[in-house]
PyMOL Python script that loads the backbone (N, CA, C, O; Angstrom):
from pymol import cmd

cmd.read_pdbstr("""\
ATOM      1  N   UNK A   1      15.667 -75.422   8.403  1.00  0.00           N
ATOM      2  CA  UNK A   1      16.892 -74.654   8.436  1.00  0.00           C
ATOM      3  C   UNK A   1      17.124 -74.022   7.069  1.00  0.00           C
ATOM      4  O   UNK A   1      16.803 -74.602   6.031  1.00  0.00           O
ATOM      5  N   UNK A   2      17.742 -72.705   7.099  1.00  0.00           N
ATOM      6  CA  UNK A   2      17.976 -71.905   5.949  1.00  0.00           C
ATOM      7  C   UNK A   2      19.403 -71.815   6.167  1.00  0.00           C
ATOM      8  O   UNK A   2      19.952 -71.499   7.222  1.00  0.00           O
ATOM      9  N   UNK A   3      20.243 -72.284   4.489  1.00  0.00           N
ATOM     10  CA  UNK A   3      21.359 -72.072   4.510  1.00  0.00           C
ATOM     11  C   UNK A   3      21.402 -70.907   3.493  1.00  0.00           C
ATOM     12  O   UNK A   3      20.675 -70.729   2.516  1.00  0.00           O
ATOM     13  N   UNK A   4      22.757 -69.917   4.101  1.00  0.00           N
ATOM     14  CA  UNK A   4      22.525 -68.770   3.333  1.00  0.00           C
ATOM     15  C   UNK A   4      24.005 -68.667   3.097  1.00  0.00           C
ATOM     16  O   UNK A   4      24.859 -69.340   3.675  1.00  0.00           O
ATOM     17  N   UNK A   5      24.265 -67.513   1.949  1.00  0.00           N
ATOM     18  CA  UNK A   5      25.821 -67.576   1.417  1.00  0.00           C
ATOM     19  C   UNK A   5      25.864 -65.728   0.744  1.00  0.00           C
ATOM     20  O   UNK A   5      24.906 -65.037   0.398  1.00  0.00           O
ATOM     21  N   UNK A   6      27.323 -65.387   0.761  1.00  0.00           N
ATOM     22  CA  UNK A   6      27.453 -63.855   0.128  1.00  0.00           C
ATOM     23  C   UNK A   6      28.935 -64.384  -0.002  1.00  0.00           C
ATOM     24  O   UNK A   6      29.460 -65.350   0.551  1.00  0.00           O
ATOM     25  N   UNK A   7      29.363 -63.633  -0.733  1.00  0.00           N
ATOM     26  CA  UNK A   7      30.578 -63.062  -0.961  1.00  0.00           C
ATOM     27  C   UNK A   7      31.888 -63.079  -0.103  1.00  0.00           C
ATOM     28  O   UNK A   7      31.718 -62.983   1.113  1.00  0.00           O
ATOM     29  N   UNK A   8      32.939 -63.169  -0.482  1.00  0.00           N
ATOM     30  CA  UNK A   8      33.741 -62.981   0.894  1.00  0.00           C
ATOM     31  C   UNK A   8      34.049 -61.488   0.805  1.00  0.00           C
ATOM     32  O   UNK A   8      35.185 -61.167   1.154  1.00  0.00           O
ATOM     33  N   UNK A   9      33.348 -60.667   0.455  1.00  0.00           N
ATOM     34  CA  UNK A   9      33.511 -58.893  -0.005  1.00  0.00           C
ATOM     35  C   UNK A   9      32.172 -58.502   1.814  1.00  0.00           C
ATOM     36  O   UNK A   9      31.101 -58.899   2.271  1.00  0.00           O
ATOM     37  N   UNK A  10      33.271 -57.525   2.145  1.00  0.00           N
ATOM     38  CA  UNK A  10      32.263 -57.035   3.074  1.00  0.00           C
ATOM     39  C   UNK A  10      31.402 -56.029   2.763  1.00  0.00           C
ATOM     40  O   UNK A  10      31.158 -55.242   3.678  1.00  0.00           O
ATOM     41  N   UNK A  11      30.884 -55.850   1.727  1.00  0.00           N
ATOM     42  CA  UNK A  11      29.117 -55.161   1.451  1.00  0.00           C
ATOM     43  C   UNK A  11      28.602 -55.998   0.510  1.00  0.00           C
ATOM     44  O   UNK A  11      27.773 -55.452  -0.218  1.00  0.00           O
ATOM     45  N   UNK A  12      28.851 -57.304   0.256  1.00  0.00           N
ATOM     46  CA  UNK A  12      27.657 -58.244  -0.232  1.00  0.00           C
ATOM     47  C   UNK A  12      26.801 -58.669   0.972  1.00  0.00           C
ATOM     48  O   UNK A  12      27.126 -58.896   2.137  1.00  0.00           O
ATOM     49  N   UNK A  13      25.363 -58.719   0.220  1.00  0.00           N
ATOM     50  CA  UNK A  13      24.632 -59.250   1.214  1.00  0.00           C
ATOM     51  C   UNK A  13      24.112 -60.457   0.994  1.00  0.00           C
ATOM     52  O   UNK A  13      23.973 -60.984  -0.109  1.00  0.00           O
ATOM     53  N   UNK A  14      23.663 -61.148   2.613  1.00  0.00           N
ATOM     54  CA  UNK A  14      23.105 -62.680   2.186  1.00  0.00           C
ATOM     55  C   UNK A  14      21.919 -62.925   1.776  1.00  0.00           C
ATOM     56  O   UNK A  14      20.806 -62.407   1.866  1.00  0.00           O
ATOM     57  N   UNK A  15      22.488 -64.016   1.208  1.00  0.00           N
ATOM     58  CA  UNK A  15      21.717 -64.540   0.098  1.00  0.00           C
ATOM     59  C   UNK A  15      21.036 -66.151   0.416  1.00  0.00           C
ATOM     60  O   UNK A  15      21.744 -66.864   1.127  1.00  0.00           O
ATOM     61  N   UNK A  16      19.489 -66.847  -0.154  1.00  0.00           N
ATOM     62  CA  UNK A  16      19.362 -67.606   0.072  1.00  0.00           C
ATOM     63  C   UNK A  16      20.234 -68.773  -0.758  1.00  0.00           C
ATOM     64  O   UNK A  16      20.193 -68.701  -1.987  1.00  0.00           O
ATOM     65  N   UNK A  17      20.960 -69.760  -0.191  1.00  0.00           N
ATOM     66  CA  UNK A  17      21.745 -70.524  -1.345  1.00  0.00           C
ATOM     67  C   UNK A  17      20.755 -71.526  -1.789  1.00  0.00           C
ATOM     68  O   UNK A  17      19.955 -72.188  -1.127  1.00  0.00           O
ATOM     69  N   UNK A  18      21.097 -71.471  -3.649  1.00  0.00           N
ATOM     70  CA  UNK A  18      20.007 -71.942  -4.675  1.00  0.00           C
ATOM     71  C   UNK A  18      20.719 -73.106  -4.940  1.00  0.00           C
ATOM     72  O   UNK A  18      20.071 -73.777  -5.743  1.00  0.00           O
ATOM     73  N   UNK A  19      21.936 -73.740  -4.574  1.00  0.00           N
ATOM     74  CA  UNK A  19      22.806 -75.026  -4.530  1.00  0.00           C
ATOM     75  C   UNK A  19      23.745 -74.763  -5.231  1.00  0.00           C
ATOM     76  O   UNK A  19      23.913 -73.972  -6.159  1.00  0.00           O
ATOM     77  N   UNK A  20      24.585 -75.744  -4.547  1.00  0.00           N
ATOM     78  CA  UNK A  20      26.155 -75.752  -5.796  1.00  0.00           C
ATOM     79  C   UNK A  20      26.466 -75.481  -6.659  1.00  0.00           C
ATOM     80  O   UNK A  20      27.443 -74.757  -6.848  1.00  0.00           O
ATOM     81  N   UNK A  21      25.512 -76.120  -7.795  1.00  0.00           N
ATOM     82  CA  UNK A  21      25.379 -75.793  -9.336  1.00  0.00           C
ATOM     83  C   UNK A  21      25.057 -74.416  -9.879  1.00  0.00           C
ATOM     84  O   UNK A  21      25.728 -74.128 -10.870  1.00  0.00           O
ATOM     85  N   UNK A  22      24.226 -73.526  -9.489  1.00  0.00           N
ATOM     86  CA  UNK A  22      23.532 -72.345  -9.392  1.00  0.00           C
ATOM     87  C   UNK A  22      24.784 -71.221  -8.865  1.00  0.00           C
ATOM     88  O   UNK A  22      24.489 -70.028  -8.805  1.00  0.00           O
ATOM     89  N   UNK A  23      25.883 -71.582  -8.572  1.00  0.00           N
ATOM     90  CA  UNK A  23      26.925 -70.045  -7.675  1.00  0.00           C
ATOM     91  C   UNK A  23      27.902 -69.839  -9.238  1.00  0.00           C
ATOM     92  O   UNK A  23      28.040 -70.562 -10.225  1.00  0.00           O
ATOM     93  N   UNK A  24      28.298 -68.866  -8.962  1.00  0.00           N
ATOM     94  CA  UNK A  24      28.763 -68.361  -9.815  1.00  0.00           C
ATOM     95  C   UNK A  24      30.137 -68.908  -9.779  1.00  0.00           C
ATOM     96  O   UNK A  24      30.564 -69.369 -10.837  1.00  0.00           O
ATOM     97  N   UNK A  25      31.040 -68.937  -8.542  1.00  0.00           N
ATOM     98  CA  UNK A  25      32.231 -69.792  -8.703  1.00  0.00           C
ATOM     99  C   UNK A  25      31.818 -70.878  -7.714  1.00  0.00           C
ATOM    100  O   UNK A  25      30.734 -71.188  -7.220  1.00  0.00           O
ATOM    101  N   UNK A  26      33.406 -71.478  -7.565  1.00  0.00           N
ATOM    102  CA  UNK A  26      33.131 -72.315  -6.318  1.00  0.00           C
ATOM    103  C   UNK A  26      33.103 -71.843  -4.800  1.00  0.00           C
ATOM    104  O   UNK A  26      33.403 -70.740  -4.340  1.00  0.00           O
ATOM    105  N   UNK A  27      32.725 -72.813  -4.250  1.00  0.00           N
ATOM    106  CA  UNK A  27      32.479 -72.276  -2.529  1.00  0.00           C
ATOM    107  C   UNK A  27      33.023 -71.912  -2.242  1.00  0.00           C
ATOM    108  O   UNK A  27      32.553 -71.005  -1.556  1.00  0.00           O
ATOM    109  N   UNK A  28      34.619 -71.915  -2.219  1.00  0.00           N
ATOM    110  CA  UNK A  28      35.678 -71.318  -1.619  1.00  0.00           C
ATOM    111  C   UNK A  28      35.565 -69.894  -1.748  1.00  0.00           C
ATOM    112  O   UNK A  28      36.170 -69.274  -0.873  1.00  0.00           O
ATOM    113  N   UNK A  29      34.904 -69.147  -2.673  1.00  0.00           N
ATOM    114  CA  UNK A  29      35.038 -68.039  -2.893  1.00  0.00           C
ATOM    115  C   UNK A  29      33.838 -67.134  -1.776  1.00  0.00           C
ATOM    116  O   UNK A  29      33.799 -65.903  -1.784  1.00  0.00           O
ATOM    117  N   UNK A  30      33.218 -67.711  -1.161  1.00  0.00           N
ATOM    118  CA  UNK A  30      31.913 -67.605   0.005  1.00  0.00           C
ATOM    119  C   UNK A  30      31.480 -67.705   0.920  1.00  0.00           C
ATOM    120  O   UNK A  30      31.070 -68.864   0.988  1.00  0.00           O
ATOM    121  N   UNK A  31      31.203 -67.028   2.064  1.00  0.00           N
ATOM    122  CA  UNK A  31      30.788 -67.656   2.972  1.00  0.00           C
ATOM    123  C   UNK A  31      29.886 -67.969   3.283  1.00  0.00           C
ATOM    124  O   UNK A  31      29.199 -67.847   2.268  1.00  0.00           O
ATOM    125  N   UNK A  32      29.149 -68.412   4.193  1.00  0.00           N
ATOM    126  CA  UNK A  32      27.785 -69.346   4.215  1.00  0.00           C
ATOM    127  C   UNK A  32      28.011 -69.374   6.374  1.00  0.00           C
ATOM    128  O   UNK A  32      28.775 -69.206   7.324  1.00  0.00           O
ATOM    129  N   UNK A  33      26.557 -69.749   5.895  1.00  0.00           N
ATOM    130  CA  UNK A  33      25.989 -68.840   7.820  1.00  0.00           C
ATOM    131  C   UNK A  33      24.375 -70.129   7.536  1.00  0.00           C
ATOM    132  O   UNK A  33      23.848 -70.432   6.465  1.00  0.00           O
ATOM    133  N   UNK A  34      24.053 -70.548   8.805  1.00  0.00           N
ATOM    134  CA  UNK A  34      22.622 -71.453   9.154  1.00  0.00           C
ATOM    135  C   UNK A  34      22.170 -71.042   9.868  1.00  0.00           C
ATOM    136  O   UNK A  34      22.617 -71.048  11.015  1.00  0.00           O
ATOM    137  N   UNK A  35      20.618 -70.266   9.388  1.00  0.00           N
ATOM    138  CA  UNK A  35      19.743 -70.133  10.011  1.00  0.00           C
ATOM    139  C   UNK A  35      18.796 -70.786  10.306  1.00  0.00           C
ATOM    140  O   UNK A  35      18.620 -71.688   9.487  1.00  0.00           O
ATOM    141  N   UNK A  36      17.817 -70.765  11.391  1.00  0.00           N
ATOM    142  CA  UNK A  36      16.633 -71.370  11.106  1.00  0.00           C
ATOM    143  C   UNK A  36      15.486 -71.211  10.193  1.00  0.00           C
ATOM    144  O   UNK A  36      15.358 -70.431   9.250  1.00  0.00           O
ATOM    145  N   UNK A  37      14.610 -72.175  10.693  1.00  0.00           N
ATOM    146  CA  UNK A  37      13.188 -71.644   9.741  1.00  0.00           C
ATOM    147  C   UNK A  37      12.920 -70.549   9.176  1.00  0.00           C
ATOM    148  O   UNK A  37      12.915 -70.275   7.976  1.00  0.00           O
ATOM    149  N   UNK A  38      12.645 -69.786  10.260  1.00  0.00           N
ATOM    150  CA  UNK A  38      12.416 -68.961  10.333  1.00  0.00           C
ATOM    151  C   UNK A  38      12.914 -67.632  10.252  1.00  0.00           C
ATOM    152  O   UNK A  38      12.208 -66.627  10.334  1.00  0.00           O
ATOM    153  N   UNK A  39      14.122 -67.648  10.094  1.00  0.00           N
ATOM    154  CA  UNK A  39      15.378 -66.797   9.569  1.00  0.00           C
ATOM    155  C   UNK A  39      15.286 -65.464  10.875  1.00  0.00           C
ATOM    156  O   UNK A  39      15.536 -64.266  10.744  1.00  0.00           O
ATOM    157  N   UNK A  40      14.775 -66.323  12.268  1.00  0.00           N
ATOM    158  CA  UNK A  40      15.205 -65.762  12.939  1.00  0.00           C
ATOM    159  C   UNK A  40      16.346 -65.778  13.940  1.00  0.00           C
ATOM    160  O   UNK A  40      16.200 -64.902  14.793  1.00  0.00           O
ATOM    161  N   UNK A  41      17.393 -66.483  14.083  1.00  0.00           N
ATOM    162  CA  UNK A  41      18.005 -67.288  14.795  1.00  0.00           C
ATOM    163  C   UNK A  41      19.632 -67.995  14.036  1.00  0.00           C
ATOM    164  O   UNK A  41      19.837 -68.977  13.323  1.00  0.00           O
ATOM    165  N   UNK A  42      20.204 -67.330  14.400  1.00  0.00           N
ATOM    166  CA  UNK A  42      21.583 -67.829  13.594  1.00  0.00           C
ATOM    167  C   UNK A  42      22.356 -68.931  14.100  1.00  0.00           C
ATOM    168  O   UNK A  42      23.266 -68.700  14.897  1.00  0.00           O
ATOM    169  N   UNK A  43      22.084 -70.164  13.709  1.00  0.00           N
ATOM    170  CA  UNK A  43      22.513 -71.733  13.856  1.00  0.00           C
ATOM    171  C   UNK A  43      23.850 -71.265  14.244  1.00  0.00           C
ATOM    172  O   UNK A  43      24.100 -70.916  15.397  1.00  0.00           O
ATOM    173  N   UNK A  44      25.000 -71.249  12.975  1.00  0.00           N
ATOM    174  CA  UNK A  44      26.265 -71.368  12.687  1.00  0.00           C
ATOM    175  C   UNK A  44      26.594 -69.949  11.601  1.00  0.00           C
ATOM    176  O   UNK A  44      26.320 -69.659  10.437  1.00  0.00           O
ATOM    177  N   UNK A  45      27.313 -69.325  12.708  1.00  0.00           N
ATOM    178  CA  UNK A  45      27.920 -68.108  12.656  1.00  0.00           C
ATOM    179  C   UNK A  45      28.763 -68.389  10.691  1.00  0.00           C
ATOM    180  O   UNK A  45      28.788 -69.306   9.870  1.00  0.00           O
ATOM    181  N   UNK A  46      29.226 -67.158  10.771  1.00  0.00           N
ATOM    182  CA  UNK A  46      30.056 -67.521   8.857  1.00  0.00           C
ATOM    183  C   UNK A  46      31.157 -68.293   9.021  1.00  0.00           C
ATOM    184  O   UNK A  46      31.965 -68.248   9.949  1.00  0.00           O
ATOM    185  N   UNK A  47      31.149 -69.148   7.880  1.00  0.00           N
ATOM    186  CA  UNK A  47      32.099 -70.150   7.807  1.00  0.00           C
ATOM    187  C   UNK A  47      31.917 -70.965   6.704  1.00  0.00           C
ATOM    188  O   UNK A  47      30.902 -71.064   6.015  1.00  0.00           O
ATOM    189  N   UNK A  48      33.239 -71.685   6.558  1.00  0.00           N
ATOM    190  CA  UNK A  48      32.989 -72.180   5.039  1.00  0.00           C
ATOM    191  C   UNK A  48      32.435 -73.168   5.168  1.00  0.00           C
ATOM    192  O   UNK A  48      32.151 -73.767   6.205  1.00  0.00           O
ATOM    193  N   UNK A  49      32.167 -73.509   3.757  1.00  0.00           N
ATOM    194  CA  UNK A  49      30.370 -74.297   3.441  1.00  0.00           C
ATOM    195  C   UNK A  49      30.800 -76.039   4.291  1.00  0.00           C
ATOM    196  O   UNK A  49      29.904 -76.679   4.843  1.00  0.00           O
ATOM    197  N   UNK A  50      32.045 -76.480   4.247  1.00  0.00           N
ATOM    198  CA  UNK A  50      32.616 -77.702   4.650  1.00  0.00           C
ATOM    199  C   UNK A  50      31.866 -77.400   6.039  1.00  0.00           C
ATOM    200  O   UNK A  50      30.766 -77.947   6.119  1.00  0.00           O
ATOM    201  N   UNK A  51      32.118 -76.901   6.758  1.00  0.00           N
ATOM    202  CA  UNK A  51      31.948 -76.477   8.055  1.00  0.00           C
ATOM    203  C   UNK A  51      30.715 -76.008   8.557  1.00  0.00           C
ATOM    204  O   UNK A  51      30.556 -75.971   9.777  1.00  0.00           O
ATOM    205  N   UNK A  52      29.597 -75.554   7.599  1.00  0.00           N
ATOM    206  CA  UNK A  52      28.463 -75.216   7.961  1.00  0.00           C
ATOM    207  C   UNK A  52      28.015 -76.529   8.047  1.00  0.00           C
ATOM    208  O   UNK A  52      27.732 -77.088   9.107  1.00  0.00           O
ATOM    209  N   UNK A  53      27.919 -77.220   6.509  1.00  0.00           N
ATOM    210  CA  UNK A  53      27.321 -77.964   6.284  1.00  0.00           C
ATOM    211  C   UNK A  53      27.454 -79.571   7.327  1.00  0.00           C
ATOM    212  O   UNK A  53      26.587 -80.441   7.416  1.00  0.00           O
ATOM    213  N   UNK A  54      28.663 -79.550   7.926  1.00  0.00           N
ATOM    214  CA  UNK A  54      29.443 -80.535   8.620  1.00  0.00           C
ATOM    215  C   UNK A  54      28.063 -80.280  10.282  1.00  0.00           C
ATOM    216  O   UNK A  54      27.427 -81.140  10.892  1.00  0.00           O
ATOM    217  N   UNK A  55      28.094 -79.260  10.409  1.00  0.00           N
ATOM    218  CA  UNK A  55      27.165 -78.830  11.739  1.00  0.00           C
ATOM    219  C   UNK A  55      25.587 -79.137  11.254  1.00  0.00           C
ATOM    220  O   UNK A  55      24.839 -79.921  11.839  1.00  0.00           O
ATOM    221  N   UNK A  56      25.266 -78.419  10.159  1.00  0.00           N
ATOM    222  CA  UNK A  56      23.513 -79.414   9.940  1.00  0.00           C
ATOM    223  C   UNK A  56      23.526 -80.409  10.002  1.00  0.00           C
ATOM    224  O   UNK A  56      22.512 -80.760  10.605  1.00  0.00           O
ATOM    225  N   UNK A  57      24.345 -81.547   9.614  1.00  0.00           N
ATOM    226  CA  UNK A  57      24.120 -82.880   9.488  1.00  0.00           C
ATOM    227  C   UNK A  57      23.989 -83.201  10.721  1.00  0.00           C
ATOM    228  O   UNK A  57      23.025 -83.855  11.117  1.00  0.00           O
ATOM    229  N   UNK A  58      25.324 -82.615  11.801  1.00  0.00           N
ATOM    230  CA  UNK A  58      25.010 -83.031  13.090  1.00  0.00           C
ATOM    231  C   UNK A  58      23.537 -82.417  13.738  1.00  0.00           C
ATOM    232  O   UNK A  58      22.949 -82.915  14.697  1.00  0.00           O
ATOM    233  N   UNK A  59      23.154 -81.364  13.064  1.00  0.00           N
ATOM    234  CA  UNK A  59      21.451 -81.171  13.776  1.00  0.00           C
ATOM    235  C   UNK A  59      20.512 -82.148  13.820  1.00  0.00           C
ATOM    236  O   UNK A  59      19.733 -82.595  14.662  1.00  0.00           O
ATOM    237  N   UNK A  60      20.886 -82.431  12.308  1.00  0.00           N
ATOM    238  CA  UNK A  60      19.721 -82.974  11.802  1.00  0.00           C
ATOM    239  C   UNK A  60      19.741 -84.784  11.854  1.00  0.00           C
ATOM    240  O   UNK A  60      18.918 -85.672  11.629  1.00  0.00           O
ATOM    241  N   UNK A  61      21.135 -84.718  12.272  1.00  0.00           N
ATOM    242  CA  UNK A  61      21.253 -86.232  13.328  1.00  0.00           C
ATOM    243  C   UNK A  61      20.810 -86.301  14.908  1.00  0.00           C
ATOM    244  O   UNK A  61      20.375 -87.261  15.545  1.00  0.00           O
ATOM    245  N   UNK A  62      21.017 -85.228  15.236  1.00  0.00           N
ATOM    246  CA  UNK A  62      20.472 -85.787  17.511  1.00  0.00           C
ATOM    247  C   UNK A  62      19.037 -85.056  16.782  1.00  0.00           C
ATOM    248  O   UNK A  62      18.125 -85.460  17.504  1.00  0.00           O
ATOM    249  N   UNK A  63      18.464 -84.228  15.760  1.00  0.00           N
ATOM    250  CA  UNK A  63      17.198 -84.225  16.112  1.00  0.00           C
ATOM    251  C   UNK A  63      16.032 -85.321  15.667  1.00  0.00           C
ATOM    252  O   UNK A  63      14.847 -85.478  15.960  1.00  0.00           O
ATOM    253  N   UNK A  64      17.005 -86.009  14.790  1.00  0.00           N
ATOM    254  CA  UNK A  64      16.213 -87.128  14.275  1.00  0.00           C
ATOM    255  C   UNK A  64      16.244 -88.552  14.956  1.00  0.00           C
ATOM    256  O   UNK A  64      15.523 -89.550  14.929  1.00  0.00           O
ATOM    257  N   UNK A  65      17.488 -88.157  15.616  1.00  0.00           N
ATOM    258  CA  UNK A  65      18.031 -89.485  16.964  1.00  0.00           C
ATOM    259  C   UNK A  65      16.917 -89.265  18.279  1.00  0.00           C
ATOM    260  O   UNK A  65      16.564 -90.286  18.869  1.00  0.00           O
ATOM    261  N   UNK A  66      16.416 -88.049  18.693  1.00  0.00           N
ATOM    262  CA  UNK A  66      16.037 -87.679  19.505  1.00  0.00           C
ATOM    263  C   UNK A  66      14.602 -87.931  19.243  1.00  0.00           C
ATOM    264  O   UNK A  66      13.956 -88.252  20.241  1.00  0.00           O
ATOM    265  N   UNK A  67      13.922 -87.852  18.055  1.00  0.00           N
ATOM    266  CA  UNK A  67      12.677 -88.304  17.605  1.00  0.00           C
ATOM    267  C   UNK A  67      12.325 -89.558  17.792  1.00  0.00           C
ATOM    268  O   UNK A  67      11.251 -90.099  18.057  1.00  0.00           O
ATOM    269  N   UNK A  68      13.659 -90.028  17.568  1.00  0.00           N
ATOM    270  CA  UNK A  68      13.174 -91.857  17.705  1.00  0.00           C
ATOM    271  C   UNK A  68      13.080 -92.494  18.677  1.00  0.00           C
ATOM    272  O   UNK A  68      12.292 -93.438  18.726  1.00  0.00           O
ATOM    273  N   UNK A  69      14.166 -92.011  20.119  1.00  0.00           N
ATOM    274  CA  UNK A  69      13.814 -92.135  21.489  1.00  0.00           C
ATOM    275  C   UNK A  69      13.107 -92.152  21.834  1.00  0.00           C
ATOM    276  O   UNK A  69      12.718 -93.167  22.412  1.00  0.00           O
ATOM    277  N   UNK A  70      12.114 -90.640  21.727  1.00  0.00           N
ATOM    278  CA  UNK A  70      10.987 -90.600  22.071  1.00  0.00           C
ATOM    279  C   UNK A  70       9.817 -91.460  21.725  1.00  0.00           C
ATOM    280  O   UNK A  70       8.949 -91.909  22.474  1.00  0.00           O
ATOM    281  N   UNK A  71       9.978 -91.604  20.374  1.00  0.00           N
ATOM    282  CA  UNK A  71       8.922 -92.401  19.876  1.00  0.00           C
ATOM    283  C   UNK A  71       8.604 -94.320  20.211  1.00  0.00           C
ATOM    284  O   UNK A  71       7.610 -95.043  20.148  1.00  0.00           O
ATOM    285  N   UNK A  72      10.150 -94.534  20.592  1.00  0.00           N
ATOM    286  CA  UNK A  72      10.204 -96.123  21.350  1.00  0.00           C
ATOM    287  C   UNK A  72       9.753 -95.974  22.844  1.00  0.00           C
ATOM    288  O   UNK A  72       9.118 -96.929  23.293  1.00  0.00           O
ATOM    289  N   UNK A  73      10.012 -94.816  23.752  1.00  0.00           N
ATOM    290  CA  UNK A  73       9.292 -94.724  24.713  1.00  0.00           C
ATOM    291  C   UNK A  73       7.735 -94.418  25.056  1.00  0.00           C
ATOM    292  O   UNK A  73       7.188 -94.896  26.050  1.00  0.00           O
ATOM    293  N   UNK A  74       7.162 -93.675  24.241  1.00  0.00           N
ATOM    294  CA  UNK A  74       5.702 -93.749  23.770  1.00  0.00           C
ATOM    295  C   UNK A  74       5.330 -94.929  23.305  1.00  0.00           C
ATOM    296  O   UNK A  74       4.310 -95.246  23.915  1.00  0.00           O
ATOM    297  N   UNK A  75       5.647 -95.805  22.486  1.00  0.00           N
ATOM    298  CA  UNK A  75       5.317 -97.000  22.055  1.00  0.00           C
ATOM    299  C   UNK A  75       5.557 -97.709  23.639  1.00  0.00           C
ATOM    300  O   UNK A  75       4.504 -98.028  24.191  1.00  0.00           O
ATOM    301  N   UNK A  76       6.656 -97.946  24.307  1.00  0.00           N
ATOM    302  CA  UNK A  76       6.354 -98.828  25.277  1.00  0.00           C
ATOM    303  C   UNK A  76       5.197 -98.623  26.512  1.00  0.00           C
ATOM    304  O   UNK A  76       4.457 -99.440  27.058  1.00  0.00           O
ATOM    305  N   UNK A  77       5.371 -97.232  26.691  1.00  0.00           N
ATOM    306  CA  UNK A  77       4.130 -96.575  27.618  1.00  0.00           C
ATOM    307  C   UNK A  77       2.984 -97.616  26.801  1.00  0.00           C
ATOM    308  O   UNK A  77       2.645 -98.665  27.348  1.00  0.00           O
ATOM    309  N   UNK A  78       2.500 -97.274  25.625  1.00  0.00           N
ATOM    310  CA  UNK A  78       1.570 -97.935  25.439  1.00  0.00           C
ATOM    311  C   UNK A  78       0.791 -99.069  25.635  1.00  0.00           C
ATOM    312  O   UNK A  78      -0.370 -99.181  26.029  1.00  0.00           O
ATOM    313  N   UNK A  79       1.774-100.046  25.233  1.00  0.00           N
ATOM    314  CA  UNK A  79       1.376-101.441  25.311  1.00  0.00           C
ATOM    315  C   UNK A  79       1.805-101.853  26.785  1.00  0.00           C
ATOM    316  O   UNK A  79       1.606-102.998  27.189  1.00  0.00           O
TER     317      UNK A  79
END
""", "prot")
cmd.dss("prot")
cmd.show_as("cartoon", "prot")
cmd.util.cbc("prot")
cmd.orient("prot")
């Protein structure tokens, strides 16, 4: 997943975000949008970073929850 961020000015364009430390002010001043990999596919429409970031975690929780299911059911197939 690619998190990306611009301006709250409508002719800035997005940008890849380089982290917290690296922005020029704070978040509040930005919005921020999740793409995928592949930066084809827009996760989570613009919104502030609380709120983007609040939705990856949940991705990246059922997809890592969902890995492990699978992987206890392959293990039991097995043996």
């Amino acid at each position: 997943m690619v998190l990306q961020y611009k301006e709250r000015k409508e002719k800035s364009s997005w940008k890849d975000y380089p982290g917290k430390k690296h922005l020029e002010k704070n978040p509040e001043h930005y919005d921020f949008r999740l793409l995928t990999h592949d930066k084809k596919k827009v996760l989570v429409e613009k919104g502030s970073y609380d709120a983007v970031l609040r939705r990856m975690r949940q991705i990246e929780f059922f997809k890592n929850k969902k890995g492990e299911r699978r992987l206890g059911i392959i293990e039991g197939i097995l043996e």
